[in-house]
N, C-alpha and C positions, 0 to 999 in steps of 0.2 A: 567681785570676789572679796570679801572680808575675811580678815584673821579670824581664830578661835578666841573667843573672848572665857573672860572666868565664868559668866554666866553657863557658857557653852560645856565648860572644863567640869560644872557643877553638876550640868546634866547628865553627863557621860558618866559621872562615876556614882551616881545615884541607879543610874540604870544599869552599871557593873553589879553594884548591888542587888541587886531585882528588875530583871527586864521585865516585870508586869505589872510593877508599879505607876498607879494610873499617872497620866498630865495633870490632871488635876493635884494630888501629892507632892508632885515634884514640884509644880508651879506654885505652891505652898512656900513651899525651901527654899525658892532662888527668886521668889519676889515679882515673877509672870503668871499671867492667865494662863490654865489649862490647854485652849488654843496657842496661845504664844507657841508653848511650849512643844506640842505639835508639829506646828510649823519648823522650830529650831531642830525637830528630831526630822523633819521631813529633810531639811538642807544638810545636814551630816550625812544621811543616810543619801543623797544626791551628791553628797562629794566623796565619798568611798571612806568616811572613818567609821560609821555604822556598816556594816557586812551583812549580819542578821542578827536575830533575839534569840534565846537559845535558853533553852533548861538544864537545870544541874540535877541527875538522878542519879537516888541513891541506891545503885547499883545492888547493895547487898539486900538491899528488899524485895529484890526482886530475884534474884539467879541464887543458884548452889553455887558454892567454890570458895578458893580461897584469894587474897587480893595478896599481888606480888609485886614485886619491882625487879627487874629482870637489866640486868645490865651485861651487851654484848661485843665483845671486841672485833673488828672486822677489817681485813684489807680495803684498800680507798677504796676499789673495783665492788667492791660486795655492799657497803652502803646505801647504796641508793635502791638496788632491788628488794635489799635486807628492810628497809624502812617501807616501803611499797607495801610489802609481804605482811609488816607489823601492822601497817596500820587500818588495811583490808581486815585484820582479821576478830571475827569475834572474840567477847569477852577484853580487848586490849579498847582501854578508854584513855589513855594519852602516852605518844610519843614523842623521844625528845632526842636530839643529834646534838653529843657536845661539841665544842669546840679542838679536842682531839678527836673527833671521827670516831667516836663508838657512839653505838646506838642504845639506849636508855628506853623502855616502856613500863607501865601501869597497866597490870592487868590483873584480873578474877580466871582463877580456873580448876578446876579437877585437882584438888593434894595429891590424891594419887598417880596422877597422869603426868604430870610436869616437865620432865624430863620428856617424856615421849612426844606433848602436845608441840613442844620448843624444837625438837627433832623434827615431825614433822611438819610446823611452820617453815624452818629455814634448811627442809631436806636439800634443796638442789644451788645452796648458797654459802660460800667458802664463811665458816666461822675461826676464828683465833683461838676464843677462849666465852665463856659466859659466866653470869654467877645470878642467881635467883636467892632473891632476899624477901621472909616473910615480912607482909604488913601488918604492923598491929594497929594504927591511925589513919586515918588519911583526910586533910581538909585544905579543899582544894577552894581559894580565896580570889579569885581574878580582884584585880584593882588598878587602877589608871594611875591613884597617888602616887608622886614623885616621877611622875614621867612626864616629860614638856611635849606640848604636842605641837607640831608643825606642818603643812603639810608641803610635801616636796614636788620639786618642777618635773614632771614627768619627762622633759627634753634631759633637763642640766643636772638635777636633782639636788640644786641650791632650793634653799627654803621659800615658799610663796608667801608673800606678806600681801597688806591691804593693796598694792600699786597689781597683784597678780594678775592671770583670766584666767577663765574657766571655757571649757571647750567640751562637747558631747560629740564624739565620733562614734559611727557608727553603733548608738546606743552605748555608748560606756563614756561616763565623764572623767575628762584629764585635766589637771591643774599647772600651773606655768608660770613661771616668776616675771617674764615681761613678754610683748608681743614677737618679740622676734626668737626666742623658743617656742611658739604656739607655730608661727611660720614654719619653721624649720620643721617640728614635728610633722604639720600637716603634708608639706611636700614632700617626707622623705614616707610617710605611711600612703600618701598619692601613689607614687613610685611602688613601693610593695604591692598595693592593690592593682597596677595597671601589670608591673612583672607577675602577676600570679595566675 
């Protein structure tokens, strides 16, 4: 197990940039071969900081509607259904849960419908209050700058440095800050699988 190096940090945010930007490209900008660089995306994506590659569509090229921000107030209890509801449903392309518990989405829909579509998205789900706000912009930037990356002990969830392991259970790999959280894990997910 090795840390994230800057080399690693350069890659990730080159491919925040353009996940179709060739190896070859990239391995330009950070001073490795095409294959290097390959490989370097093969082990991220083997240790769970790559997820998958994804496209940014631009939505209004494609559908009728208008683009809204929809911000809704909700009891703790209503939340988590209220978010389920939102993010099933078409035309809404990102959800967001503040840190006061209301729920925030991004979506494209019917001017004329608005009120009705929101009524019945959240018909059987206690709402507070809402407020629907026209978009006139939207540029949505993912970017890794200024975020430190670490990855965490899947037992303790202290940071894993170069001394770490690395563990593949049951097809899903977990990271671990020394052996005896790797221990610990494996006996106590033993235990799960033999109680289940």
């Amino acid at each position: 197990m090795r840390e994230l190096d800057e080399t690693d940090m350069e890659i990730l945010s080159l491919l925040a940039e353009n996940a179709r930007r060739p190896f070859s490209e990239i391995g330009e900008q950070v001073g490795l071969s095409g294959p290097a660089v390959s490989d370097r995306v093969e082990r991220l994506q083997e240790a769970g900081i790559i997820n998958n590659f994804t496209i940014d569509v631009n939505r209004s090229q494609l559908r009728a509607g208008v683009p809204v921000l929809i911000q809704v107030e909700l009891p703790v209890d209503s939340l988590e259904p209220a978010r389920e509801r939102v993010g099933d449903a078409d035309g809404v392309e990102h959800v967001f849960v503040t840190a006061e518990g209301d729920l925030w989405f991004y979506a494209r829909i019917e001017a004329q419908n608005v009120r009705t579509w929101l009524e019945t998205l959240l018909d059987d789900v206690t709402v507070s209050d809402y407020a629907v706000t026209l978009v006139d912009r939207v540029e949505w930037t993912p970017s890794i700058d200024g975020v430190e990356f670490a990855l965490s002990c899947a037992e303790c969830g202290n940071t894993v440095d170069s001394e770490g392991e690395t563990s593949r259970i049951d097809g899903e790999v977990y990271h671990f800050c020394c052996p005896s959280c790797l221990s610990r894990f494996e006996d106590r997910y033993q235990r799960l699988e033999e109680g289940a």
